[in-house]
N, C-alpha and C positions, 0 to 999 in steps of 0.2 A: 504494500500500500504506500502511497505517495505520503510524504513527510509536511506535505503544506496541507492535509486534510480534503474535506470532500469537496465538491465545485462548487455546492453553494454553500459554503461557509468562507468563501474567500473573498476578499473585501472589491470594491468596484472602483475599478481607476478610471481617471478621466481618460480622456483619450487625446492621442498626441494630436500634434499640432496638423502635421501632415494629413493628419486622417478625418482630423475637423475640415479641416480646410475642405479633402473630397468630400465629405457628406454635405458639405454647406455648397461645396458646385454640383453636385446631385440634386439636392436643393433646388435650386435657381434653373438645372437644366430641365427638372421637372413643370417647373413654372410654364417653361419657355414651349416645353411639348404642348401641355395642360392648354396654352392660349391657340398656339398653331392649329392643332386639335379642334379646337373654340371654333376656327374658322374656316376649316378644310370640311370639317362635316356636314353644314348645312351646300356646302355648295357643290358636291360631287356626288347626292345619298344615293342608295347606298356605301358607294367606294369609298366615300370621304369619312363617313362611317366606320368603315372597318380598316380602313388605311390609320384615321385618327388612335382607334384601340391597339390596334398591333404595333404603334410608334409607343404607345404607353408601358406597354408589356415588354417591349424590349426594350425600353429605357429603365422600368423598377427591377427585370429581372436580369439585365447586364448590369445595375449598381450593383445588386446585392449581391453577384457572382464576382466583381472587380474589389468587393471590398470584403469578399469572403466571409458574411456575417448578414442579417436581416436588415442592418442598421443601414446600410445603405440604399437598400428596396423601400423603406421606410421613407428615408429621407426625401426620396426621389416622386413615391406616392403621396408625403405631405407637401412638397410644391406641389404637384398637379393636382388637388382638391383643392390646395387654397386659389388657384386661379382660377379654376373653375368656380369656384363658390363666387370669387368676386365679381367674375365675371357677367352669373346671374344678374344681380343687380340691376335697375334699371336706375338711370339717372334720371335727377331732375327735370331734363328736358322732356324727356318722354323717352328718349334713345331704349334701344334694348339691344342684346347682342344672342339671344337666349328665344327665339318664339317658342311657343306653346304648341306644338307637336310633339310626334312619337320620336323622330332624330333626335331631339335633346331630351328626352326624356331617356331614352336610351344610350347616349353620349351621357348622360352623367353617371345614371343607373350601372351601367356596363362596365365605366370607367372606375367606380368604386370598385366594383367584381373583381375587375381584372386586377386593380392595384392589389387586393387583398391578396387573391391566389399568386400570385408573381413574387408580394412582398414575402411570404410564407416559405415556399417555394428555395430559397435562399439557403443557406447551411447555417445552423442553429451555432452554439458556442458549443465549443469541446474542451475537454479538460488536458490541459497540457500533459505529454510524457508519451510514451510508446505503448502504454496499456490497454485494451480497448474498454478492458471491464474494471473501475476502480477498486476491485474487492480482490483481485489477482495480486 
């Protein structure tokens, strides 16, 4: 048995700086899909539709594979809802970006799905050493 006790009794470190850095540009590249998205779907449906989703899914689930942990699929799913969500919105003016159909109703619906499955999807934390089973 490992001398640093079981995985979850071990304390939670920050995480470096390098690695903030890529979650925070996973982040921001999520955004950046999340709006594209916004605007490719209404104007191609269905293509732009499923063009939109499959840029989502591979952008949470190439974070989470590049940063070899969930924290990166995470990252990348929390830009793309929060531009989504802001997106919703309508302004003061009347402007809207979002009509009331079934494309945006399933561009955002779908879009949570997918973030979920994709973010999931990712390699969980493992416990350091060569042991598969900590009780060995």
């Amino acid at each position: 048995m490992s001398d640093r006790g079981p995985m979850l009794a071990q304390p939670i470190r920050p995480p470096s700086a390098g690695r903030a850095a890529a979650l925070l540009g996973f982040f921001v590249l999520g955004a950046v899909v999340g709006t594209a998205g916004a605007l490719v779907q209404p104007g191609w449906f269905p293509g732009g539709l499923i063009l939109a989703l499959a840029g989502e899914a591979g952008l949470v689930l190439g974070a989470a594979r590049l940063t070899r942990s969930r924290s990166g699929g995470v990252a990348a799913a929390a830009g793309w809802m929060l531009s989504v969500v802001l997106l919703t919105a309508s302004r003061p003016e009347g402007d809207f970006l979002f009509a009331a159909g079934s494309g945006s109703y399933l561009f955002l619906l779908g879009g949570i799905l997918v973030a979920v499955i994709c973010a999931t999807l990712g390699p969980g934390r493992q416990p350091d050493g060569g042991h598969v089973r900590l009780g060995k």
